[in-house]
N, C-alpha and C positions, 0 to 999 in steps of 0.2 A: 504494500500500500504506500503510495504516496506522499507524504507529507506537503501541505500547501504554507512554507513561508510569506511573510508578510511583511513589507519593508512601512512602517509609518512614520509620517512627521511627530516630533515629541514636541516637548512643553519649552521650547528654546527652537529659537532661529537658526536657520542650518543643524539641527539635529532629526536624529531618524534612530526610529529605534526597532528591532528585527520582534518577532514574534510569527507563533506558529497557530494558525485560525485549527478554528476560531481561539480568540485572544487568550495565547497561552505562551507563558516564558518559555523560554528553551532552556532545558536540563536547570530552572528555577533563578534563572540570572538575565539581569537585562543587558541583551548585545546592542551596543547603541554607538554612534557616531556621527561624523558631519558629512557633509555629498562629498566633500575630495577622498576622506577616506573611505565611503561606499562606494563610488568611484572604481579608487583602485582596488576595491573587494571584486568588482566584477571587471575589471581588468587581468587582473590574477585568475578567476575563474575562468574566461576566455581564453585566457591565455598557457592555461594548466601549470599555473606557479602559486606560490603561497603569499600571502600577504597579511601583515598585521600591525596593529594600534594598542591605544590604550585599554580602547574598550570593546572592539571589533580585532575578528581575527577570521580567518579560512586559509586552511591549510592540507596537502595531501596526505593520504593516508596510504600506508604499504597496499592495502586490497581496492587500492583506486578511487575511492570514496572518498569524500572532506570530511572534516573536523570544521566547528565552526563552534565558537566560545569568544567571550572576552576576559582578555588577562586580567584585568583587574576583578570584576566580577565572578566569573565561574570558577569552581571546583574543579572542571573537569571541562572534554570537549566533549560535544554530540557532534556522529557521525550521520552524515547526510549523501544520500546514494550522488551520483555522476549526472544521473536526470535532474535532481532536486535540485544543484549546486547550478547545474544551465538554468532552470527556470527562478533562482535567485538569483542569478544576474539580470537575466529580461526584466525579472521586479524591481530590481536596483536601478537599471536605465532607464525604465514608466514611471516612477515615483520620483527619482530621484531628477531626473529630466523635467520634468512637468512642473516640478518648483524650481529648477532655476531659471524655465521661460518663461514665468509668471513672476518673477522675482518673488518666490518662498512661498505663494498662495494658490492656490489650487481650486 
């Protein structure tokens, strides 16, 4: 099955914070950041390389699958299949896109 992440605008300008619908933490931490470093979360993800921040991270896994957690917040990573990982970038670039051609408002 599937998993559907979800990239939202948080409670501050330039921030986004990840979640997995309906509205559920990932592994009980919030993965959150601003459009340059979700950015290059789906840059890294197109581009099959790891990338990470304060509070955002996505990373490879030996069985091809991501990791995706933030270092400051999580315990731990959750693993997200090859599929999941392309369809949170598509989400990263509709959300993340769509407030900076509106200047932040949607």
């Amino acid at each position: 099955m599937t998993r559907k992440l979800v990239l939202d605008e948080g409670f501050m300008d330039d921030w986004y914070v990840l979640h997995e619908a309906p509205y559920r933490r990932i592994n009980g931490a919030d993965i959150e950041g601003t459009a340059e470093e979700w950015n290059a979360i789906a840059d890294a993800i197109e581009s099959d390389r790891d990338a990470g921040f304060k509070r955002c991270a996505v990373f490879r896994l030996a069985d091809g699958s991501y990791g995706v957690s933030s270092p400051r917040n999580s315990v731990s990573h959750t693993a997200i299949t090859r599929t999941e990982a392309i369809a949170l970038a598509a989400e990263i670039r509709r959300v993340v896109g769509a407030a900076t051609k509106t200047g932040g408002e949607r």
